[in-house]
N, C-alpha and C positions, 0 to 999 in steps of 0.2 A: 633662580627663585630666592627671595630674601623672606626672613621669617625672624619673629624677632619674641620669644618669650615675654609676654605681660604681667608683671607680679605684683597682684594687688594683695592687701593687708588680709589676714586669714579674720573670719569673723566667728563666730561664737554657736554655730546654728551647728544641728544634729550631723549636715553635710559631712561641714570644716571638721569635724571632732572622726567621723569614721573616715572621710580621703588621709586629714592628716595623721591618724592614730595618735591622737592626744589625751583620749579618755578611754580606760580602759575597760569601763561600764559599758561604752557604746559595743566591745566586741562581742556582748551578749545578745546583739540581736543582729547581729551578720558573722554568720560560721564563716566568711571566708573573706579573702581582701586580694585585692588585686594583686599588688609588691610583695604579697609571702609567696617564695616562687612554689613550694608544696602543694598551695593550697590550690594550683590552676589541676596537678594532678590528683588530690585528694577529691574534687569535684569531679572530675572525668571518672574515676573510679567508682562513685555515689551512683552518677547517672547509669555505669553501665551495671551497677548492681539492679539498678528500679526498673529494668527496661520491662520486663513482666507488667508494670505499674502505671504504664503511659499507654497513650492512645496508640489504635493501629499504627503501624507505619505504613505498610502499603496504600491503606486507606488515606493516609495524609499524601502520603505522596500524588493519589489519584486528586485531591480535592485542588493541593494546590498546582498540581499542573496543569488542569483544568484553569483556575483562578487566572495565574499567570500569564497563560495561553491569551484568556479572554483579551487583556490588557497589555497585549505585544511584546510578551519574554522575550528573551536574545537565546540564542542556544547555549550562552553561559547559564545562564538563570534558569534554564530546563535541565540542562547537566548536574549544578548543585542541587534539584530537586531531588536526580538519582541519590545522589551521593546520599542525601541526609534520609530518602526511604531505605537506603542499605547500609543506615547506622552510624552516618554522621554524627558529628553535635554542631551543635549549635550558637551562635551568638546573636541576641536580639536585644531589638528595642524598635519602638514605636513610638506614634504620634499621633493626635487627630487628624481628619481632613481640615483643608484651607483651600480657599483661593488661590490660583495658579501656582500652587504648591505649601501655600503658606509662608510662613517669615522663615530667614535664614536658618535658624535654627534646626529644623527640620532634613537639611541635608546637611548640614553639619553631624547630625546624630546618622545619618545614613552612611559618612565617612566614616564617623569615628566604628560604628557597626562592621564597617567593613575593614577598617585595617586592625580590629581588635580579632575579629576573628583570622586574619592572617597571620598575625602573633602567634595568636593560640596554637593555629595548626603547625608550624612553625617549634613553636616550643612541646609541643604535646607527639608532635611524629605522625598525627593522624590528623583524616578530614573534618574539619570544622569548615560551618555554612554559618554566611550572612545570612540573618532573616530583618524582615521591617514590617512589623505590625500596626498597619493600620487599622486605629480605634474606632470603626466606623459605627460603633453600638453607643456610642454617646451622641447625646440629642442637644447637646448645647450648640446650635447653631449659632448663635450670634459670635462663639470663637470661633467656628469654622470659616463663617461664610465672607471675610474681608482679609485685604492683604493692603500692605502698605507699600508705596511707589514713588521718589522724590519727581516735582515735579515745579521747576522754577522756585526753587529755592525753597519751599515749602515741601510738607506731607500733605499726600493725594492718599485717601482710604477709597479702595474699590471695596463696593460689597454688594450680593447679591440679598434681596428680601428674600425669606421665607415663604414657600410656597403658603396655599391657604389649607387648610387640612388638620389632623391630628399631629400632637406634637410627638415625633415619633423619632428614631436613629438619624444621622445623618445621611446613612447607607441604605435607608426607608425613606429616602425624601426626594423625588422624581423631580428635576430638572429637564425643561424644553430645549432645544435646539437654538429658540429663540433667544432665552438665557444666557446663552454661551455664545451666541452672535453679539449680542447686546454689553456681554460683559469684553471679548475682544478689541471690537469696536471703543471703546474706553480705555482699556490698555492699551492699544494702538496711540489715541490719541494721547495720552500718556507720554507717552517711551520718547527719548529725544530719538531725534532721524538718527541712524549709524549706520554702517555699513551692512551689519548684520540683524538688521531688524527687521527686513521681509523675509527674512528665511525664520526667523522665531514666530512671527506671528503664523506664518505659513504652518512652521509643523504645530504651534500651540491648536493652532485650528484645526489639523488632522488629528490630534490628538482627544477635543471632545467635539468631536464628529460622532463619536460612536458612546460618549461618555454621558448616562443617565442621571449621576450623584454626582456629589463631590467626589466622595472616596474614589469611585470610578477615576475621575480627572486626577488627584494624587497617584492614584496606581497609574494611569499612563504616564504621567510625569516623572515619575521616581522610576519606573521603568525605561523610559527614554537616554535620561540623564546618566544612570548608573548601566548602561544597556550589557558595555565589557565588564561588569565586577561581578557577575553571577550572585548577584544582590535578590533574594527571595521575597516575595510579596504576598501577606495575606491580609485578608479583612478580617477583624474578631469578630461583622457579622454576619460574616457567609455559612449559609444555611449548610452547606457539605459540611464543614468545620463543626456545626454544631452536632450535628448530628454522631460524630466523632466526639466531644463535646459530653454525651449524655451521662454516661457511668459518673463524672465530678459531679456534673450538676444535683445527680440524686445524691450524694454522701454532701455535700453542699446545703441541701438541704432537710437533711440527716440529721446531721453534725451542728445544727447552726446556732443552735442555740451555745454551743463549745465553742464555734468559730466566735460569735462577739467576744466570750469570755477571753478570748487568746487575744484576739486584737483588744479589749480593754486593759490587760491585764500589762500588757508593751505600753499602751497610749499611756499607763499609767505612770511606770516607772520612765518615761520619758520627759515626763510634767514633772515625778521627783525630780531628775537632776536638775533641772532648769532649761530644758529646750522647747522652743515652742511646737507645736505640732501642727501639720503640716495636712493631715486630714484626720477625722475624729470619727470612732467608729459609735455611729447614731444608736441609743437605745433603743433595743426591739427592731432594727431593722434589719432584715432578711440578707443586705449587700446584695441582692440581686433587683432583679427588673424584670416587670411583664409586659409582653405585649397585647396590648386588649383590641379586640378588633371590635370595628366603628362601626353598627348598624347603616348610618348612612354613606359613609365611605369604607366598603369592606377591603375595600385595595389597599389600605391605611392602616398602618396600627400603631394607637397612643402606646408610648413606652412609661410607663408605672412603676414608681417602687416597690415594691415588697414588704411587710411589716411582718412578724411574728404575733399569731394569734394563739386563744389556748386551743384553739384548734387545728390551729394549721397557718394558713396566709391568708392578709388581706392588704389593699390598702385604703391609707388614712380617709379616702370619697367613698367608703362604700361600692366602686364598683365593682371591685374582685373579689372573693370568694372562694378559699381551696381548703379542705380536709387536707393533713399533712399525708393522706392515701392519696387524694387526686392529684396534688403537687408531686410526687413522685412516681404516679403513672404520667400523669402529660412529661416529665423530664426523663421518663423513657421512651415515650411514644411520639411526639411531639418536642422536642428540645428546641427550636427555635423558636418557644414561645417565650425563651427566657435570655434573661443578657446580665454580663456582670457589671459590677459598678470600680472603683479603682481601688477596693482594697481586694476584691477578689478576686480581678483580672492575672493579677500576678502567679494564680494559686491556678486558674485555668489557663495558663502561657505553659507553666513547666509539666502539665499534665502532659497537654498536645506534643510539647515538645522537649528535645534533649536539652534544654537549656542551662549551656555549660555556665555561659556570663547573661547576666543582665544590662544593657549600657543608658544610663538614667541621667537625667538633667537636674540642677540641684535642689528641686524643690519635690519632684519624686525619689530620690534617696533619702529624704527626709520621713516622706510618707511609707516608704517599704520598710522603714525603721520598726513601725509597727504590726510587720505579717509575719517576721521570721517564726513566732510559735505557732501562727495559724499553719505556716507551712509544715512544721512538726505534726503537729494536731494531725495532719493528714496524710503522714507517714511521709513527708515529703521535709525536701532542704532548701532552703534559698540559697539562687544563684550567687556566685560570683557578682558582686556589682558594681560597675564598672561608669566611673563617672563620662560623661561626655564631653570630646574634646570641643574646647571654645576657640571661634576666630572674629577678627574683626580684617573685613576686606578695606585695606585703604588701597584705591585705585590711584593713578599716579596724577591727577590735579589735588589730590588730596596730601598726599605725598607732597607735593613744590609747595603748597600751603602751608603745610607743618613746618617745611624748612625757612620757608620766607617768614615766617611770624613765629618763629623759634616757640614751636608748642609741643606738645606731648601727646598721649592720649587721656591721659593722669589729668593734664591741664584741660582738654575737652567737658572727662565728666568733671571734675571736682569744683574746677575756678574757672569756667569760660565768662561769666560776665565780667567779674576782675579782670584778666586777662584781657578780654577786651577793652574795657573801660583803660586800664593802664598802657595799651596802647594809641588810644585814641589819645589821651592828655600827651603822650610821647610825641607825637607828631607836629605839637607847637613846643616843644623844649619844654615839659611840664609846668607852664607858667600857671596854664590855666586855675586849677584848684591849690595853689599857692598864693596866687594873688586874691583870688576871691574871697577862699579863708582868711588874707590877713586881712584885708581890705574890710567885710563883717567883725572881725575883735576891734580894728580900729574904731569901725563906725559906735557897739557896743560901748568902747573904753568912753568915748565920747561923752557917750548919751545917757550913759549910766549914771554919772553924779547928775547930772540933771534931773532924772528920772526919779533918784533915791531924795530931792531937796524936797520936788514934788508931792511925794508922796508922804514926807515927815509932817508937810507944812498943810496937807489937802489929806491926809488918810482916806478921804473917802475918793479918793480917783485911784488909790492904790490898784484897782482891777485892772482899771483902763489903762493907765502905765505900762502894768505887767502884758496886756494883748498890744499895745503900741511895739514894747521890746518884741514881743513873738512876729508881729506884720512887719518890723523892720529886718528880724533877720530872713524872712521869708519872703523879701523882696529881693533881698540878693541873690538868692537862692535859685527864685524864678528868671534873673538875668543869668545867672550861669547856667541852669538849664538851658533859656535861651542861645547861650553859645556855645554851647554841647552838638545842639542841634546843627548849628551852622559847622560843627566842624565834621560832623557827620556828614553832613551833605560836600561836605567837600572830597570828604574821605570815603562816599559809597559804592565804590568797585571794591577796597581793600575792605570794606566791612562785610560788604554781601561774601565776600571769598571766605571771609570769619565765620559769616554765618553757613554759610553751605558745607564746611568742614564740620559744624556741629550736626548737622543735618545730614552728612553721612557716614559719620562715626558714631556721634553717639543719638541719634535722635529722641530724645525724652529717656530712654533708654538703652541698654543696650543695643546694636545696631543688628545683630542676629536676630536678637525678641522682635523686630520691628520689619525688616525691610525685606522685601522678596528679590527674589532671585534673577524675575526678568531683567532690570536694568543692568546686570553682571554680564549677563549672556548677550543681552544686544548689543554691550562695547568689547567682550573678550570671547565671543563664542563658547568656547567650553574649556577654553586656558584656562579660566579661573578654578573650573573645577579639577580641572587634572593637578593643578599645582597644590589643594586641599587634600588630595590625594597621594598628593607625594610626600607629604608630611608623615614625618616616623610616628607609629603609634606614640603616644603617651598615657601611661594607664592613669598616671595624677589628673590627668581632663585641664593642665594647665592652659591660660588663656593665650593666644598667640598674635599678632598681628601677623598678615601677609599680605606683602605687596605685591600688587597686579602690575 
């Protein structure tokens, strides 16, 4: 396996300031950091001082074995469940649902979860569990529901529509069978032929056979994939969990008027030093969410935000209505009527669970920047958090690409049309925009005393002069375009090869943020994974390439 550290320039954002330790303001709002080795014991010690302070554990243990089960655990992922009902800890991180898993990133943080927690237990002497929290409580479907798939040299976006109905969870939003025929069927046509692409489509199709939601389809999937790593899978909206759940929910709602003051009070001195902030905690809003159920579709229920009244809750339409008594009778008696939003989620993660580390992508380290005193506020510590390890898979035509046109990956994102462009003039001995430029100052040097007799002797055609010099140089212009084009078309197998290196490294963006997982598996089965797996933890979350 070849792996190759990627070092890109450190930038200025709340991330780069807490991974790198460059500001010592920022250690005010994370008690702990990866690289202080104390600080992985100082947290293990915190957790087992609270354990009085977190949810049951047998009872978690019952919800997510259950959970797990539903969704084809391994007997490793049933084992770690033991382990973490009889006083594990824990290392989590999560993601939304996507499309046939979502973009790469999503099992990159499932790696990097999993070999962070191996560290841990490792350096700690005791059992630490993987967990992977699927965000199934947020209703933003249009992230959820598409995944991206190269497909003749372009991006192909699969997406599935939104059912018709209330706009509700992801993990509240029923999917047909038809669905998932329809959406195969597409990814099939998709995916180049390989060798192993009846066998993915095969298991992708046992897989939502039985799968209602998205999150459904991601828990099979991330369950499949990681089947040997005793990798734990919950939904944030499964009803047993909430139910488990309720004691936060009512100090949640207790407290909440404390809780903005604490997250404003971070957002604040985050805006002093200069960092931009990454989520804003909205005035008067409750950071939770209701579910209201639909007169005409009672199988439904619209997911609502929550506002602070002087009464208790409502939201901004008028249709909700709580006495701050009824809001904490239903979040004793009914708790899954309610759901968090992402600065409170973190605050109901460490209830449920012993969460030793946190493992976050850099735009949520940014945003937990601002909870560490919500989490004080509520007798509680922020984890450990733990940036997520980055990869860019270059597969091996990517690979002979790089080396045949001498690029980088630096040269991908930063200068690919340069790059390009300076190849393509390479290929006739750089004549081309050498002669054209001289050949335009020539014509220019010419025409210009001409031009200036004209205009001494006529002042009044001084304009028209001035647009004659502009349509003379923009005739050349469009002749050297014209033979740009000609040498393109000569040169279009070595361009398309150009272009399809941009298109699967960096495509618009990072090639993680963007590209799914199927076309990895149907040319390398699960080599690719295992080989992501075999990468030494790194608690810095530095970027790496690795070659397939």
């Amino acid at each position: 396996m070849k792996t190759q550290v990627h070092e890109r320039r450190p930038g200025s954002t709340l991330t780069d300031a807490y991974v790198g330790r460059t500001d010592p303001r920022v250690r005010e709002l994370f008690p702990y950091h990866p690289l202080e080795a104390g600080d992985w014991e100082r947290r293990a010690a915190q957790l087992d001082d609270q354990v009085g302070n977190r949810a049951d554990r047998e009872g978690l243990g019952r919800a997510l074995t259950a959970y797990n089960r539903s969704h084809g655990a391994s007997s490793q992922t049933l084992q770690a469940i033991e382990r973490l009902a009889g006083g594990a800890l824990a290392v989590v991180g999560g993601q939304q649902a996507g499309l046939w898993g979502g973009p790469l990133m999503v099992i990159h943080k499932a790696v990097t979860i999993i070999a962070a927690a191996r560290d841990a237990e490792r350096r700690l002497g005791r059992p630490v569990v993987p967990v992977f929290w699927i965000a199934g409580e947020d209703h933003d479907w249009e992230e959820a529901s598409h995944t991206y798939v190269p497909e003749d040299g372009k991006l192909r976006k699969l997406a599935v529509e939104r059912p018709a109905g209330p706009r509700t969870s992801v993990s509240q939003t029923p999917l047909t069978p038809d669905v998932w025929e329809q959406e195969l069927a597409e990814l099939a046509a998709v995916l180049p032929d390989t060798a192993r692409k009846p066998e993915l489509l095969t298991k992708l199709q046992s897989l939502t056979a039985g799968a209602q939601t998205m999150s459904d389809q991601q828990a099979a999937i991330l369950a499949w994939l990681f089947a040997g790593e005793g990798l734990v899978l919950l939904d944030a909206d499964d009803p047993a969990l909430r139910q488990l759940e309720a004691p936060m929910l009512q100090r949640m709602l207790a407290d909440n008027g404390e809780l903005e003051e604490a997250y404003t009070a971070a957002a604040s001195d985050v805006s002093a030093w200069g960092y931009a902030l990454q989520a804003e905690a909205e005035h008067g809003s409750a950071n939770l969410f209701y579910y209201r159920k639909e007169t005409l579709t009672p199988e439904r229920s619209e997911r609502i935000k929550l506002y602070r009244t002087a009464e208790g809750f409502a939201d901004r339409r008028g249709l909700i209505r709580l006495t701050a008594d009824e809001a904490l009778a239903q979040a004793a008696d009914a708790p899954e009527r309610f759901s968090n939003n992402v600065l409170s989620r973190p605050i109901m993660q460490d209830y449920l669970l012993p969460v030793l580390a946190a493992v976050l992508g850099p735009g949520e380290i940014a945003y937990w920047g601002i909870i560490g005193r919500a989490f004080r506020l509520m007798g509680m510590e922020m984890p450990i958090v733990l940036p997520r390890m980055s990869f860019t898979l270059i597969d091996e035509t990517s690979a002979k690409h790089l080396e045949k046109y001498d690029l980088t990956l630096d040269d991908i994102i930063d200068r690919f049309e340069a790059r390009r462009d300076d190849w393509l003039a390479e290929q006739d001995e750089g004549w081309l925009e050498a002669r054209f430029e001289e050949t335009k100052r020539q014509l220019l040097a010419l025409y210009e005393p001409l031009l200036g007799e004209v205009t001494e002797r006529m002042p009044g055609l001084a304009g028209l002069a001035a647009k004659n010099r502009e349509l003379l140089g923009e005739q050349v212009e469009f002749m050297r375009r014209r033979v740009l084009a000609e040498l393109e078309r000569r040169h279009e197998v070595a361009l398309r090869q150009l272009d399809r290196l941009r298109l699967m490294l960096h495509p618009g963006a990072p090639q993680e943020r963007v590209l799914n997982f199927a076309p990895y598996w149907s040319r390398y089965g699960d080599e690719w994974l295992r080989q992501l797996l075999a990468v030494p933890y790194d608690p810095s979350g530095r970027h790496r390439l690795v070659y397939l």
